[in-house]
N, C-alpha and C positions, 0 to 999 in steps of 0.2 A: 174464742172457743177452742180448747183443747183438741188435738183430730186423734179420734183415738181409733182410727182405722186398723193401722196395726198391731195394736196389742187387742183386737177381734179374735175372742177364743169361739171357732164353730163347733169345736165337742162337747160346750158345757152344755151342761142341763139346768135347767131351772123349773122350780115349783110353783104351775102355775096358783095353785091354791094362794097361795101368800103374796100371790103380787098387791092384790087391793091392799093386804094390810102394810106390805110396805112401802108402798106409795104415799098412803095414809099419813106414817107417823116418821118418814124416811126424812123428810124436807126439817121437822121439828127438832131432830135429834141433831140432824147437821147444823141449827142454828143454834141451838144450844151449846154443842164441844165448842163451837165458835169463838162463843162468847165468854166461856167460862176459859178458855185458853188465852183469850184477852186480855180477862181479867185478872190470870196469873203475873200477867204483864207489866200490869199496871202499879199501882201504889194499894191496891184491896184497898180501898173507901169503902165505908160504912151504905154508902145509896147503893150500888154497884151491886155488893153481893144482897143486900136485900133484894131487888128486884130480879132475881133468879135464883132467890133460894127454894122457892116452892118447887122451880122444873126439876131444881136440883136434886132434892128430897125425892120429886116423881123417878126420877131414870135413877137413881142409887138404890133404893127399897126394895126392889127384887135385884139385884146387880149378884154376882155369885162370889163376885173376886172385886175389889176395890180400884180404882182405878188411878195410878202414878200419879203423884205431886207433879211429878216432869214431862207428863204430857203434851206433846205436841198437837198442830195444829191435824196432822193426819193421823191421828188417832181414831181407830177403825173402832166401829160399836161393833157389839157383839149379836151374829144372828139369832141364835138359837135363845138366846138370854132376854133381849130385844124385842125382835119382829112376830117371832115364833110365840109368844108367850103374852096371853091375853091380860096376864095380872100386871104386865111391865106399864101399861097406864091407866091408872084408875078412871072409871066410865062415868065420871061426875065433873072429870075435871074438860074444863072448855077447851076444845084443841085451838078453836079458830081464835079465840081471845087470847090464847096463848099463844099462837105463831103474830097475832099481829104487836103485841106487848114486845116481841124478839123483835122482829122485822123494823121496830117503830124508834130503837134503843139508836140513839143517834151515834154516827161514825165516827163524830171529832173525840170521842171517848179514847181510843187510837191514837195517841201521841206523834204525829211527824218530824222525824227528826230520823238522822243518820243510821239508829238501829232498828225504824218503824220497819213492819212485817209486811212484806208483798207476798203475799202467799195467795194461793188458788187452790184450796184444800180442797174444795168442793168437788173437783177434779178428780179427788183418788174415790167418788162414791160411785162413780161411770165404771172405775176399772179396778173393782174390788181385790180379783183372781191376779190378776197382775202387780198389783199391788203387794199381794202375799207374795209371791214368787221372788220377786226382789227385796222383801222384807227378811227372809230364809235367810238362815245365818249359812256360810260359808266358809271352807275347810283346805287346806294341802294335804294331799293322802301318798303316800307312794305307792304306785303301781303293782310291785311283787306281792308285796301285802296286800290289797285289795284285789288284787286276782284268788288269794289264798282261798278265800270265802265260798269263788265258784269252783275251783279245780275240786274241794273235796268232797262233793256230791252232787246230785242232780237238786235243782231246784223244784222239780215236781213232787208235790206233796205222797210220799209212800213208795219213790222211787230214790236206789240208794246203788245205781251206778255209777261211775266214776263220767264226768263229762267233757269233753272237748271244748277249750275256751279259747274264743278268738274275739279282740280287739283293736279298735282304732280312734282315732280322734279327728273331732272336727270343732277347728278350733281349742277353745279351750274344754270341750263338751267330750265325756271317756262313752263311747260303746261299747256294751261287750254281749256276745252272744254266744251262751254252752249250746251244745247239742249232746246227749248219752248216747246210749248206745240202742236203746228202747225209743230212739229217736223223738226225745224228748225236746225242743228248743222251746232254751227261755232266750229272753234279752233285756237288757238294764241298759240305760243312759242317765248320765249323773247331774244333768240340767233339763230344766224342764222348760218348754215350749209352746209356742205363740205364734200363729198365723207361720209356722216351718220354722219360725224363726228361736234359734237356744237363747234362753235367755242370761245364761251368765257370759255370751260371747256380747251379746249387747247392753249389757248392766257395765261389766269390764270397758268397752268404748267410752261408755259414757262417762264411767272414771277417770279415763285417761285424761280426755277433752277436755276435763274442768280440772285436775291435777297437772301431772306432769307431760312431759313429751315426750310421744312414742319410744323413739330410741332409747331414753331414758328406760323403761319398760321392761323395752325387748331386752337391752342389756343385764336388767337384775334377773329377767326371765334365762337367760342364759348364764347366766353364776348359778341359780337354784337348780339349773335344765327340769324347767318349768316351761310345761306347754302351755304355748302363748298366741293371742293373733297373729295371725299372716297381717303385712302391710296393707295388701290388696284386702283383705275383707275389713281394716279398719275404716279407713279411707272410702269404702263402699257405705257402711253403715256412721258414716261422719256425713256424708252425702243426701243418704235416701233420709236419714232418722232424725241425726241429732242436728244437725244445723238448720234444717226447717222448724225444728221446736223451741232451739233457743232464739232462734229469729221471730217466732210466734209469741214468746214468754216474752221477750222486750218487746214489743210493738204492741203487746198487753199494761203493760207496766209504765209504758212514758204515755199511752191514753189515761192511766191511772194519776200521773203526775200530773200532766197537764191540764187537767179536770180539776184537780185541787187547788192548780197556781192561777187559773185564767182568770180573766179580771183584776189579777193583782199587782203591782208593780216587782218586779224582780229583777233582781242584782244577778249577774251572770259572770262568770269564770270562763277562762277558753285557754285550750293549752291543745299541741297537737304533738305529736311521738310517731317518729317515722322510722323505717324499716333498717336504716344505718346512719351513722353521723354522716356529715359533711355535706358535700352539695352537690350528691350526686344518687339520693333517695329517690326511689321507685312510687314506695307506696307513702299512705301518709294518714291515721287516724286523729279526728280534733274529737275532741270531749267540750261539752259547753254541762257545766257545774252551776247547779244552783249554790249560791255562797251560803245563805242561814243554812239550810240540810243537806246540803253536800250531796243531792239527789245529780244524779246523771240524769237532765234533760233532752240532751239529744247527742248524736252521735255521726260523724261524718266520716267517709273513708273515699278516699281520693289517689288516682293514678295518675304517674307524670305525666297519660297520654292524653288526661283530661286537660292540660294547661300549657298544652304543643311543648310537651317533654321536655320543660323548664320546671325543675323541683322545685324553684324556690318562689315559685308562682303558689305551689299548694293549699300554703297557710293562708295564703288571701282569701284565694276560692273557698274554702274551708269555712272560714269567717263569715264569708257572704252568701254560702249555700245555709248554713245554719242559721242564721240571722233569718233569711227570708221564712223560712219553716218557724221560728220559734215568733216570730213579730204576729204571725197568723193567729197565733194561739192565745200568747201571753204580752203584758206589755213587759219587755224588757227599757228598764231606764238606766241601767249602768253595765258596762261592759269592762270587766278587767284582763287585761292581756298582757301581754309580755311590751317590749319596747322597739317589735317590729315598724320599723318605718311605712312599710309596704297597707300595714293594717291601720294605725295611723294616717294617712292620707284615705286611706278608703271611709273609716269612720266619719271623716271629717266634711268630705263629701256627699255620700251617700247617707247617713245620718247624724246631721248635725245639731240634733235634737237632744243626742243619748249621751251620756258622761261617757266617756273614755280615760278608765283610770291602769296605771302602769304597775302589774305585779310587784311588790317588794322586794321579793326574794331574788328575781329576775334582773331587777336595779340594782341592788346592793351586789350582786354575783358581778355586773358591767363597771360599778365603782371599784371593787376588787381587784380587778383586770387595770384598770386603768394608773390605779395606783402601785401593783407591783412596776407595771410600766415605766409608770416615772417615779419610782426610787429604784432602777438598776443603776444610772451614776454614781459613783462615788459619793458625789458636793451631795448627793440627794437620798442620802442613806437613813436620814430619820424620818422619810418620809413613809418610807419602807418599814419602819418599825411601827409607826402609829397606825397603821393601817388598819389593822385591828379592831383597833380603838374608836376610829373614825366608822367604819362596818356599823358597829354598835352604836354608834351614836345616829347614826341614818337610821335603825332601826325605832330609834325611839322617837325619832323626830318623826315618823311617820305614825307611829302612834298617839304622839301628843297632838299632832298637828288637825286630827279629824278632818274637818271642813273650812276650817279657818287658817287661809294664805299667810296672817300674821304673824301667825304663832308657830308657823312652820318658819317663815324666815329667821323669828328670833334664836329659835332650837338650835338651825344649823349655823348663826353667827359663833352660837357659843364654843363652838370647838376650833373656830380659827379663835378666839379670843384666848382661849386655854394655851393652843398651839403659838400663840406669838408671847403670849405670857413665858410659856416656859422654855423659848427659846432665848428672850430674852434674860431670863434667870441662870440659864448657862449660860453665856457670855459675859455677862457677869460674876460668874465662880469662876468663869476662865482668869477672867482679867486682872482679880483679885490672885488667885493662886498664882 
């Protein structure tokens, strides 16, 4: 559940009049954008759009303005248009037969695969106001210019003295407050606000965190001398804001995966990416990949101090922490990793149930190695050239080979038989020339 404590607006007002009706027809409307956002998704089948063309017809018939082909899945209805307006659903048509007709539309219609939608749209109906506020398009204005506006009169309607304008910033949010001489004060601030908090200093954070790095930032912010975050208030609102939300959005979303895969055998990936090369890594993140959809299953972050400050202990731990968490859930029957010895012995031990297969890319990268190796001699210079060649041909043998040991030995006979073929064929042109 989304915690929307913090974007708690206590100034707003709301009508109570209209709550029953939008309680009413509130849940209806949201499962319908749903679903017709789906089905933009989809391939549009004939079954699909028939069974919501009726709701469709219902919410478009009084509509005032037509709603985007490109509509997303947070695509906000309209209140005044909507909730406010008794003619927006006709009093004949069955709500309850129609929310269970929605409700009943099975999920697997929702294609799984690498670009299926994890989205929690439902989430932006909690926090409407907030929603807009960051919806609000966004401007660079300079300063002298926008002071212009207040220096040449008073902002009180019928007052035409000249006023006193003082400004500052906080963050990226401009304050400014005239006072005349009729001692008139106004004030204006150029973001607007939530539980204290501005919200284009936290809309901005939150861009950073999923874009680029700070520094990065701060430096174009200082070629434009563009007012920008302090370190200290990003770092605060990375803190209080966004890292317990994105920590809450995946721990939503691998309950979502692992819901879908449990009970089923699954092929699993593992690769871990640490904080520097060599062998003297701090930190150490493992990713465990589902192979058919490429979904992130689970996720492991690990400190040397977890492994008595041996790095190269991490990958194991890594392995074996992830493993106990996903065997819980799903059955995993195949595990592909790299050509760690360390994981290799652990597999083989601890379960020796599960396939243990060795990444390709990761093998062919050790074949590589091995063979510039032995072609730096001289006598062994055409070893050096074919190398290439042989790469490619592991490639395919690993393809051809599936499941079948046989047909993998015969693939890589053939490139020593080529290789002795045409060494023999030059010695022969030698001998003859």
């Amino acid at each position: 559940m989304l915690n929307t404590s913090m974007f708690t607006d206590d100034k707003l007002t709301t009508d109570d009049s209209d709550d029953d009706q939008d309680v009413s027809f509130h849940d209806l409307t949201k499962s319908v954008i749903e679903e017709l956002n789906a089905d933009e998704n989809m391939e549009r089948d004939n079954n699909s759009n028939s069974t919501y063309s009726d709701v469709e017809s219902t919410i478009d018939s009084d509509s005032t303005e037509s709603a985007d082909e490109g509509a997303g899945m947070y695509e906000m209805p309209d209140d005044e248009t909507c909730f406010d307006d008794e003619t927006c659903f006709d009093d004949n048509v069955d709500v309850s037969s129609t929310l269970q007709q929605v409700q009943a539309t099975p999920t697997s219609l929702i294609p799984f695969g690498p670009h299926r939608k994890l989205s929690r749209g439902d989430d932006m109906y909690a926090i409407k106001e907030e929603y807009r506020m960051a919806q609000d398009r966004k401007f660079v204005c300079t300063l002298s210019l926008f002071l212009e506006v207040f220096k040449t009169r008073c902002q009180t309607p019928g007052c035409t003295a000249v006023p006193t304008v003082k400004y500052h910033f906080v963050g990226m949010a401009l304050f400014v407050t005239s006072t005349c001489t009729f001692r008139h004060k106004n004030k204006f601030c150029s973001s607007g606000e939530v539980n204290n908090i501005f919200v284009n200093n936290l809309q901005t954070a939150a861009s950073i965190i999923l874009w680029k790095p700070l520094c990065k930032m701060t430096r174009l912010a200082n070629f434009l001398n563009l007012e920008f975050l302090s370190k200290s208030s990003y770092y605060r609102f990375q803190r209080l804001y966004l890292i317990p939300q994105i920590n809450d959005w995946w721990c939503w979303m691998r309950r979502e995966l692992i819901s879908e895969f449990s009970g089923q055998d699954v092929v699993v990936g593992g690769d871990g990416q640490c904080d520097s090369p060599g062998f003297n890594a701090k930190n150490l993140c493992y990713f465990m990949v589902e192979v058919n959809s490429s979904y992130i299953l689970d996720i492991e972050i690990l400190d040397k101090r977890h492994v008595g400050l041996i790095s190269t202990n991490m990958e194991k731990e890594a392995v074996k922490r992830s493993l106990a968490r996903l065997q819980d859930d799903v059955k995993v029957v195949e595990l592909v990793t790299d050509a760690s010895t360390s994981i290799k012995a652990f597999l083989a031990n601890e379960y020796p149930d599960m396939i243990h297969s060795l990444d390709v890319w990761h093998k062919s990268k050790s074949i590589k190695k091995c063979l510039a190796k032995l072609g730096k001699p001289k006598a062994m210079h055409k070893v050096k050239d074919w190398a290439a060649h042989i790469i490619r041909h592991f490639w395919h043998c690993s393809s051809a080979c599936r499941q079948d040991d046989e047909t993998s030995d015969e693939e890589a006979l053939k490139v020593m038989k080529v290789f002795l073929y045409y060494n023999s064929i030059c010695k022969m042109l030698m001998y003859i020339l």
